[in-house]
LOMARRO-383993 format. One record per residue: residue in one letter; x, y, z of N, C-alpha, C in turn. Coordinates in steps of 0.2 Angstrom, whole numbers, plus 5000, padded with zeros to 4 digits. Example, Ala and Ser with C-alpha at 12.3 -4.5 7.8 and 13.67 -1.06 7.14 Angstrom:
% residues 2
A506649725039506249785039506649845039
S506449895035506849955036506450005039
//
This chain:
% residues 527
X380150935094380650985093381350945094
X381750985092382450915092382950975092
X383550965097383951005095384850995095
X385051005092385850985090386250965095
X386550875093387150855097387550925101
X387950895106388550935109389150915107
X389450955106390050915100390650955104
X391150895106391850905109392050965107
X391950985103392251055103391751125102
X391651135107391051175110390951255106
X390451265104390151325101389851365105
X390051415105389851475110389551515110
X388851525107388651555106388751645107
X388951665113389151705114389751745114
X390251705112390851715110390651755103
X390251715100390051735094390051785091
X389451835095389351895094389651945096
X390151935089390451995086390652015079
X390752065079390852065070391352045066
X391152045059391652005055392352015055
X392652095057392952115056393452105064
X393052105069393452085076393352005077
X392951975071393251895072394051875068
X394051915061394751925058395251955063
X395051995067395752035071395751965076
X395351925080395651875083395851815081
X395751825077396251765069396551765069
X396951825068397651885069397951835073
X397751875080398051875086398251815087
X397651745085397751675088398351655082
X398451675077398951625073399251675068
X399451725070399751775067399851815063
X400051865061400251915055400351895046
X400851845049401351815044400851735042
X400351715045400051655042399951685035
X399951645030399551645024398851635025
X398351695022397651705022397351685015
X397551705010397151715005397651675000
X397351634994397851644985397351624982
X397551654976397051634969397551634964
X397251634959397551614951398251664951
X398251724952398751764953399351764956
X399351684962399651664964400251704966
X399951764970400451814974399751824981
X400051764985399651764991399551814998
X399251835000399251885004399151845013
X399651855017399451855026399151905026
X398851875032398051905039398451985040
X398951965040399152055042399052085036
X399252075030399252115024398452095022
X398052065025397252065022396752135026
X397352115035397052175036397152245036
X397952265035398052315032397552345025
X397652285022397252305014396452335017
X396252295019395552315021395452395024
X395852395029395852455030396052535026
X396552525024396752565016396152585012
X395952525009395352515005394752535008
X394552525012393552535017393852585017
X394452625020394252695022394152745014
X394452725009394252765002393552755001
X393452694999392652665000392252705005
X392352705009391952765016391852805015
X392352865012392252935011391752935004
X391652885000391152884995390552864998
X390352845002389652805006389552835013
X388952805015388752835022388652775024
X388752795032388852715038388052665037
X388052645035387652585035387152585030
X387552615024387352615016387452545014
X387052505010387052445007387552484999
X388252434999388652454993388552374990
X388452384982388352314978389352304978
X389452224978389952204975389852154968
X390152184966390052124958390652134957
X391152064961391852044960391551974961
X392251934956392451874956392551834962
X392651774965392951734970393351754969
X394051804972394751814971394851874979
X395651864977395851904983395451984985
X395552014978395052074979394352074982
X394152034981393352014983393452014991
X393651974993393751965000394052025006
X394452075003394852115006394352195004
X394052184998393352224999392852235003
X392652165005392352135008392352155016
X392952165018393052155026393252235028
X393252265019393552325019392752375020
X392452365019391852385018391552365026
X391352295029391052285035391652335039
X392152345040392752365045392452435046
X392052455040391952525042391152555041
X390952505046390152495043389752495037
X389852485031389552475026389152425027
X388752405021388352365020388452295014
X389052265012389252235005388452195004
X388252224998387652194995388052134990
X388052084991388452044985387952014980
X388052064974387852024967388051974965
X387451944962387651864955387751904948
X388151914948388351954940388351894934
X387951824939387651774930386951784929
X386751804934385951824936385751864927
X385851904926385651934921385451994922
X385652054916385352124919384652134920
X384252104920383552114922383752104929
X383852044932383852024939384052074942
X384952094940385352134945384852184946
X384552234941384152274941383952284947
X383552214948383052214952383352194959
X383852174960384152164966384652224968
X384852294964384952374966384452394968
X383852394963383252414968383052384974
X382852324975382852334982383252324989
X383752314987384352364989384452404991
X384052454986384352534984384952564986
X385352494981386052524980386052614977
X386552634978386752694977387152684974
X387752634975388552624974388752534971
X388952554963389252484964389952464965
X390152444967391152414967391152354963
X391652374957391652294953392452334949
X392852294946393352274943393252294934
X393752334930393652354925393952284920
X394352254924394652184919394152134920
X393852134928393352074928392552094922
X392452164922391852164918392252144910
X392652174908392952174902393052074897
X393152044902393351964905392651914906
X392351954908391651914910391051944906
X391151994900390652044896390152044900
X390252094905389552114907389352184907
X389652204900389552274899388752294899
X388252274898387552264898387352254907
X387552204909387452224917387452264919
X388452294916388352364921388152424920
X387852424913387452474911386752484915
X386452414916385852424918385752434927
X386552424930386652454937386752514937
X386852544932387052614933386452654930
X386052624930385352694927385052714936
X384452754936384552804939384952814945
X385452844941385852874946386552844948
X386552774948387052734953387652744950
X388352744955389052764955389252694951
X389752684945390052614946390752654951
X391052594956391752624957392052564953
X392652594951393152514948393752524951
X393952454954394452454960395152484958
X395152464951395852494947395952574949
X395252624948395352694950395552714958
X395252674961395352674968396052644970
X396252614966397052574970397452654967
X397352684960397652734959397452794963
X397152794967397152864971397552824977
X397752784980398152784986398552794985
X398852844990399552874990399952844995
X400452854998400952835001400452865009
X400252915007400152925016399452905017
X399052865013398452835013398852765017
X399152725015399852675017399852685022
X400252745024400552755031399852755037
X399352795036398752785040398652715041
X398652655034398352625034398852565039
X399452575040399852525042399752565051
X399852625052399452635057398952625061
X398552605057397652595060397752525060
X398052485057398152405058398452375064
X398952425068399152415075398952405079
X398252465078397552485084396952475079
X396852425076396052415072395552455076
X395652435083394752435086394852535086
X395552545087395152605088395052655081
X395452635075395452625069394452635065
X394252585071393652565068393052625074
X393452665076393152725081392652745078
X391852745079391352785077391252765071
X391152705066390752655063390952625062
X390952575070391052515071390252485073
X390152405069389552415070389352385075
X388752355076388652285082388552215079
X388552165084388452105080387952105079
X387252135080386552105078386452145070
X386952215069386952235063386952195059
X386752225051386752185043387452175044
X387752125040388452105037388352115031
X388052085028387852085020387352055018
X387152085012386552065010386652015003
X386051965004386351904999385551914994
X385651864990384951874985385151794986
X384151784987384151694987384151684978
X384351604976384351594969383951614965
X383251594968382751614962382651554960
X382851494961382751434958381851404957
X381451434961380951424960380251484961
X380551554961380251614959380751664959
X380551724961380851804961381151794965
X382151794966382351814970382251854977
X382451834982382351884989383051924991
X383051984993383451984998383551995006
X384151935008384151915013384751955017
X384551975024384852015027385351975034
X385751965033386351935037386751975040
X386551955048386952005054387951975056
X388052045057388851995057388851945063
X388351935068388351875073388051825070
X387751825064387251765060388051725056
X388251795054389051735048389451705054
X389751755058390151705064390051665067
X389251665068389051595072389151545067
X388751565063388851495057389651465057
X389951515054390851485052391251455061
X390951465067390851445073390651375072
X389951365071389751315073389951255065
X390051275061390351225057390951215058
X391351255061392051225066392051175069
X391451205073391351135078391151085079
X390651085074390351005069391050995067
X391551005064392050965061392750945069
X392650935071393050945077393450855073
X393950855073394450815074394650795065
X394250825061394450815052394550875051
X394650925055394550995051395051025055
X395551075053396051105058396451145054
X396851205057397151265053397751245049
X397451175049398351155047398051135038
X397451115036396951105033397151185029
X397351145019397251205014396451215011
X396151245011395251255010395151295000
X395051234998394951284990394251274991
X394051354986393551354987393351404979
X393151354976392851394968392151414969
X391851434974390951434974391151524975
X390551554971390551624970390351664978
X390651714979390551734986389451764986
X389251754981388651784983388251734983
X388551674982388251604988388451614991
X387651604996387851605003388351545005
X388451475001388851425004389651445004
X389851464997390451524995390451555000
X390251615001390351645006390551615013
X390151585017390251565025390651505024
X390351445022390851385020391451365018
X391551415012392251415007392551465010
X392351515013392651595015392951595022
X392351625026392451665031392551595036
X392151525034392551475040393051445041
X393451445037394251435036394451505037
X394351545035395051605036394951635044
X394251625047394351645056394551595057
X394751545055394951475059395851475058
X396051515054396851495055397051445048
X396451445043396551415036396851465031
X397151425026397451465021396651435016
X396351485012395951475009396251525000
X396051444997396251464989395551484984
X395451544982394951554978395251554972
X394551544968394651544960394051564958
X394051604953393251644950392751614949
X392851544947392551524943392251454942
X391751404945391751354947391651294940
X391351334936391251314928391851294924
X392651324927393151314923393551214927
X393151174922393051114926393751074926
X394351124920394951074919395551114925
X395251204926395851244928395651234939
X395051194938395051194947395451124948
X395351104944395751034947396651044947
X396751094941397351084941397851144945
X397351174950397451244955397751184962
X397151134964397051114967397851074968
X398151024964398450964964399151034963
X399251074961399651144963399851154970
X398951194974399251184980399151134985
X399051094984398951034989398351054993
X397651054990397351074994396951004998
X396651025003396550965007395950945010
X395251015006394751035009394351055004
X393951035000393551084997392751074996
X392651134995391851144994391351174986
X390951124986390851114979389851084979
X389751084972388951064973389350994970
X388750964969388650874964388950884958
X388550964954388550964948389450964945
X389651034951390351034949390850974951
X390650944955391250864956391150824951
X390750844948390650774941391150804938
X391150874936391450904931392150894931
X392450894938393050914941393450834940
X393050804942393150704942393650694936
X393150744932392950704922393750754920
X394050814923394250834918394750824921
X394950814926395650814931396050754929
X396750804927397450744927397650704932
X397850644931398050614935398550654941
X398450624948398650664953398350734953
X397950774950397750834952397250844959
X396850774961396450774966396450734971
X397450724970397350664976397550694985
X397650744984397950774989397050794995
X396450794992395850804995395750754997
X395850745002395450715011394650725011
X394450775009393650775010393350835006
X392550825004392250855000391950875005
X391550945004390850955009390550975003
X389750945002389650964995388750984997
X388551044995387851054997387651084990
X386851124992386551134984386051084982
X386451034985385950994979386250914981
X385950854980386150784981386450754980
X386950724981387450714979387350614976
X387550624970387250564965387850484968
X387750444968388050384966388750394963
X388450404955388950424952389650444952
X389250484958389750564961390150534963
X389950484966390450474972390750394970
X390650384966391250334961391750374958
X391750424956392050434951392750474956
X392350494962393050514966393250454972
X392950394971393450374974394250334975
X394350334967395150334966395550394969
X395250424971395750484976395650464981
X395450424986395450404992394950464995
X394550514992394250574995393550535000
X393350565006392750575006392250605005
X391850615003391350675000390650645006
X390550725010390150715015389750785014
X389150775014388650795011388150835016
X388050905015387950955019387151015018
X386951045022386351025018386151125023
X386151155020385751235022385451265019
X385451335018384951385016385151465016
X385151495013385451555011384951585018
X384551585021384251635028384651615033
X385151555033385351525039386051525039
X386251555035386751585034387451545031
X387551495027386751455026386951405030
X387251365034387251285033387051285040
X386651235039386151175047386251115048
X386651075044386751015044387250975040
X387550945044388150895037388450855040
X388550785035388950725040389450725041
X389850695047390650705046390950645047
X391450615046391550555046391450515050
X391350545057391150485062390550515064
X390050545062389450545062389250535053
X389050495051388850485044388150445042
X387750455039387150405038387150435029
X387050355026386850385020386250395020
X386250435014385450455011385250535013
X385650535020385250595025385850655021
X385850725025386150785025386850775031
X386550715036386950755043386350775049
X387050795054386650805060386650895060
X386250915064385950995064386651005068
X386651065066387351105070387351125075
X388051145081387651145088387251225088
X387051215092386651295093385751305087
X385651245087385251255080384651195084
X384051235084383351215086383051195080
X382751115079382151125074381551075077
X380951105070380451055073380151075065
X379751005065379350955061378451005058
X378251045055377651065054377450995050
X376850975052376350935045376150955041
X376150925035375950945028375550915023
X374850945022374350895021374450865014
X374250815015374650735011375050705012
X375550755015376150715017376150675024
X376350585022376550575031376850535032
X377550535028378150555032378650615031
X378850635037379050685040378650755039
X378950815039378550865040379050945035
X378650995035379051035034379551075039
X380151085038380751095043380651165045
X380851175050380751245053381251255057
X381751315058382251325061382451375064
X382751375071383051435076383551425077
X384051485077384551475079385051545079
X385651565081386051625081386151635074
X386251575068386451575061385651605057
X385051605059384451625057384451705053
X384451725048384451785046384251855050
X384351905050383951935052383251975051
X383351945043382651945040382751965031
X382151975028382051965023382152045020
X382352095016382252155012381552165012
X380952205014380552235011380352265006
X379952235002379952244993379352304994
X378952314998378352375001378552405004
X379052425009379352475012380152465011
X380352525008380952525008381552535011
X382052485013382452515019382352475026
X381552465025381352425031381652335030
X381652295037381952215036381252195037
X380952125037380552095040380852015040
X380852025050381251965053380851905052
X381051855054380551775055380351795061
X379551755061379151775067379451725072
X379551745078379851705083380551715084
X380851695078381551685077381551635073
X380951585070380951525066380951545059
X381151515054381251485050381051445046
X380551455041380151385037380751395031
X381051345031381651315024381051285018
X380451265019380351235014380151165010
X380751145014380751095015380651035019
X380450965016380050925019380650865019
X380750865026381250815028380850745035
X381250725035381150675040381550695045
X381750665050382150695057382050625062
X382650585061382750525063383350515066
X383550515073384150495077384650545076
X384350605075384650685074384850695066
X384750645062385050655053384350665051
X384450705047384050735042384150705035
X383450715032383550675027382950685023
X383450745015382650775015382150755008
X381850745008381150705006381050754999
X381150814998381150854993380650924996
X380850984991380451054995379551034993
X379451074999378651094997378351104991
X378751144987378451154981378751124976
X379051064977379251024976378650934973
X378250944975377750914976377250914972
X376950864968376350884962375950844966
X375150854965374850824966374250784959
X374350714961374050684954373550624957
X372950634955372450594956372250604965
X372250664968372350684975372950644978
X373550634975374150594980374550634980
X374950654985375650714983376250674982
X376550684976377150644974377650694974
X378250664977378850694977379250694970
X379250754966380050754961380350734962
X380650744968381650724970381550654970
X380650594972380950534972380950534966
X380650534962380550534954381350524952
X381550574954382250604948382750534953
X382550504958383250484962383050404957
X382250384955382250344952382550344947
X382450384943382750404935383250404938
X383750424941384550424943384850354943
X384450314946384550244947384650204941
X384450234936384050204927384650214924
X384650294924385450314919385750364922
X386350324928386750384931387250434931
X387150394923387750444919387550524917
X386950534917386750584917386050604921
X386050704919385650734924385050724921
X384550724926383550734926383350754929
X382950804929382450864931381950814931
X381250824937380750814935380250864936
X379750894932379450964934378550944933
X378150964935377350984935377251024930
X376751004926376451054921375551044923
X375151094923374551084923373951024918
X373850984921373350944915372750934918
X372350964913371850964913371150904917
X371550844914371350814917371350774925
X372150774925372250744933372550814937
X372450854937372650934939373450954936
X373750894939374450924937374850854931
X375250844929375650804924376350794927
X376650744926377450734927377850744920
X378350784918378850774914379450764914
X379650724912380550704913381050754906
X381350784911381750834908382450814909
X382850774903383650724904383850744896
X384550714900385050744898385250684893
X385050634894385150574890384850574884
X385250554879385050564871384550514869
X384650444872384050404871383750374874
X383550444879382950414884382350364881
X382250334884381550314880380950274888
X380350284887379850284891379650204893
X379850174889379850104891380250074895
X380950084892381450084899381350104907
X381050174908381050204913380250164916
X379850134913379050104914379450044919
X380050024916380149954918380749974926
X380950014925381350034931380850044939
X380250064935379750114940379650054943
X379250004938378849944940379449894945
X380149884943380649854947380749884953
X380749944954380749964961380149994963
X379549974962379149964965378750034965
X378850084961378550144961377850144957
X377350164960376850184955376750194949
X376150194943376050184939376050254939
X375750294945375450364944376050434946
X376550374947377450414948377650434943
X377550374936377850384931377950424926
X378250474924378250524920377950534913
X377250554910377050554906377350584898
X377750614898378350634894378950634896
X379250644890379950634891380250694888
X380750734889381050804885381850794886
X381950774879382750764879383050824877
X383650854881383950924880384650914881
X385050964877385750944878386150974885
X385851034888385851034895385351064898
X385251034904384651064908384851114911
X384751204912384751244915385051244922
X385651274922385951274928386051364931
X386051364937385951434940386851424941
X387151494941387751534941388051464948
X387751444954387951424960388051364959
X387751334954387651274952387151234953
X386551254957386151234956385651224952
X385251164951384851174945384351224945
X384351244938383651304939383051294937
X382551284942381951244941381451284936
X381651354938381051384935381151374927
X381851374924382051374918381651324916
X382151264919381851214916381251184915
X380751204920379851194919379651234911
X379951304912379951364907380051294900
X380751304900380651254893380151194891
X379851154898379751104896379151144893
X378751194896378151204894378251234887
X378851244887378951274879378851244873
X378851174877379151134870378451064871
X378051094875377351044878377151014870
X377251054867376551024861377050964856
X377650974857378150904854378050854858
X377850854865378050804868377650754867
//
């Protein structure tokens, strides 16, 4: 069992546990009214006093439509309104269910139901702008309210204002009689689904604070309120959320949102605008950001923190003409999300980083596997458990307080370094082979582009390898001779090849395995 460095700038565990909305009111207090909290594309920024004014204004409208610790869906953009909803809704004990509105109407569907939302809050311009007139049809059957914020800003009146500037003097007592506790829900998140049916994950307001707490304190000496934090990842990732959100704006950061992390020419040219200094991003979108960015747009960034997914070679050529670092961070939507990342004077390539302070792990063994183990994790940041899809309304927490991530990492001098997930794993001729090495070979071969590598059933050796790339002339002979140069197995090697012009990406930017498998098996009989 192995548990997190202690890092000069000490995590408190207990300081921690409080809610979202009294860690914003000491955010206030410690760096003022008048700091700049929020901007986006609309480029009329709002200060901590005016985020929390709004919030209160806003939750109490919201309120009289809800009941205290009703789960309300939000399907809003990365933008100012998102966030001020956000705090507007925890302020007065609600429940923000944050939707993927790329997910598709089926999913959402399925993520109101086990929810059982009642109520959604979404934008009349953002659905009109993003066509999801189909999604919101399919939230709104039996029964469910849409609210659209445009109707709700037209019902405040002047004396809605005057309470609302009121209640901002005196929040706590503003927040009299459903104000919640810190072990309550904050918000409820849905996992990717990258490799089955989404879950929903129940995240207490001590689980977000501890995290944006203890990632403060991993960055002790590169990180500081003096730091501009752009953050294009959608708030219903959990890395969006905690990493790009709420851990710069309780720290005394100005945090710059954009809706959209897919808009690969309009983030680079926000960023070199405002001098940002700080951003968080997956692999997939820093390639894109590299590739489309004018000169000067991304020189002003000091450092990447980039999770999701591994961060390529490539990647990190292509930004180093901007003098950036890009340090490479490694969580999970139950942990709200992040457990590990390197910082510039703790650094190991290969790895994620070192575990966060306050964060216990330990190694289960996994049959075939022997090196390292499946990760397992305790800590404040630990969710409080999962939605139950057989009782409704009911949570079902980790047993213990632990955590199985899935993943099968190694754990060496405190860095993590991880080996690829469980079900990540095929097993061929009784050997268990890892995907992720597969794909890290293949990456070595043609780094200019992406590869998938997925299991299919075969008859023969139980399971089969295919290589699913983005490369137009891949060819098997070439990857036979790479395998054999570095030394990899005959039984590594991927028995088909599936050339596509992109490989399925989920809304967060991660890859979507399930897609991808789906095609390959689609197109099995070509191959």
């Amino acid at each position: 069992m192995a548990d997190a460095p202690q890092d000069r700038r000490r995590f408190d565990r207990l300081a921690a546990r409080i809610t979202l909305f009294q860690a914003l009111l000491q955010a206030v207090s410690q760096h003022g009214k008048s700091r700049i909290a929020l901007e986006d594309p609309e480029r009329q920024p709002i200060t901590y006093g005016r985020l929390v004014l709004g919030a209160l204004v806003l939750g109490r409208k919201l309120a009289a439509r809800t009941q205290p610790r009703e789960h309300v869906g939000l399907l809003l953009p990365n933008v100012q309104a998102m966030a001020v909803t956000l705090f507007g809704l925890t302020a007065h004990g609600r429940v923000p269910a944050l939707l993927n509105f790329t997910a598709g109407a089926k999913n959402l569907r399925a993520a109101a139901e086990l929810a059982q939302l009642r109520c959604i809050v979404t934008s009349r311009r953002f659905v009109d702008q993003a066509r999801l007139e189909d999604e919101i049809a399919a939230l709104a059957e039996q029964g469910r309210r849409i609210l659209y914020l445009e109707d709700i800003r037209r019902e405040i009146t002047s004396l809605d204002k005057a309470l609302g500037a009121l209640a901002s003097l005196a929040p706590g007592l503003a927040q009299r009689g459903h104000r919640a506790a810190p072990d309550d829900a904050a918000v409820v998140l849905f996992t990717s689904g990258t490799e089955g049916k989404p879950k929903g994950v129940v995240l207490s307001h001590a689980n977000l604070v501890s995290n944006a707490r203890q990632i403060f304190a991993l960055a002790d000496g590169f990180l500081s309120e003096r730091d501009i934090v752009m953050n294009p990842l959608p708030a219903f990732h959990s890395f969006g959320l905690t990493a790009g959100l709420l851990m710069p704006l309780l720290h005394g950061m100005k945090v710059v949102l954009y809706p959209s992390p897919l808009h690969y020419k309009q983030v680079p040219k926000l960023i070199g605008e405002m001098g940002a200094t700080f951003l968080f991003a997956t692999d997939t979108f820093l390639q894109g950001y590299a590739r489309a960015a004018d000169a000067g747009d991304l020189k002003s960034v000091r450092y990447v923190v980039a999770g999701a997914e591994r961060v390529k070679a490539e990647t990190r050529r292509m930004w180093e003409p901007y003098g950036t670092t890009i340090l490479e961070g490694y969580g999970c939507t139950e942990c709200s999300p992040v457990l590990a990342c390197n910082t510039p004077v703790a650094m190991r390539e290969g790895s994620v980083g070192r575990l966060l302070p306050g964060i216990e792990a330990r190694l289960e063994p996994v049959e075939g596997i022997t090196e390292g183990g499946k990760l397992c994790v305790r800590g404040p940041n630990i969710m409080a458990g999962y939605l139950s899809a057989d009782r409704p309304g009911q949570i079902v927490p980790p047993e213990g307080g632990w955590h199985d991530t899935g993943d099968i990492v190694t754990l060496e001098d405190g860095y993590i370094t991880i080996k690829g997930r469980a079900k990540r794993f095929a097993k061929l001729g009784g050997e268990m082979v890892s995907l992720a090495a597969v794909e890290t070979m293949v990456a070595g071969l043609w780094p200019a582009h992406n590869h998938v590598v997925v299991s299919l059933p075969d008859a023969r050796k139980g399971e089969q390898l295919v290589l699913v790339t983005e490369k137009p002339d891949a060819d098997r002979t070439a990857l036979h001779a790479e395998a054999k140069a570095q030394g990899y197995p005959e039984l590594w090697l991927p028995r088909a090849l599936l050339v596509t012009a992109s490989i399925p990406v989920l809304g967060n930017g991660k890859i979507d395995y399930g897609a991808t498998r789906e095609l390959a098996a689609s197109r099995r009989s070509l191959l």
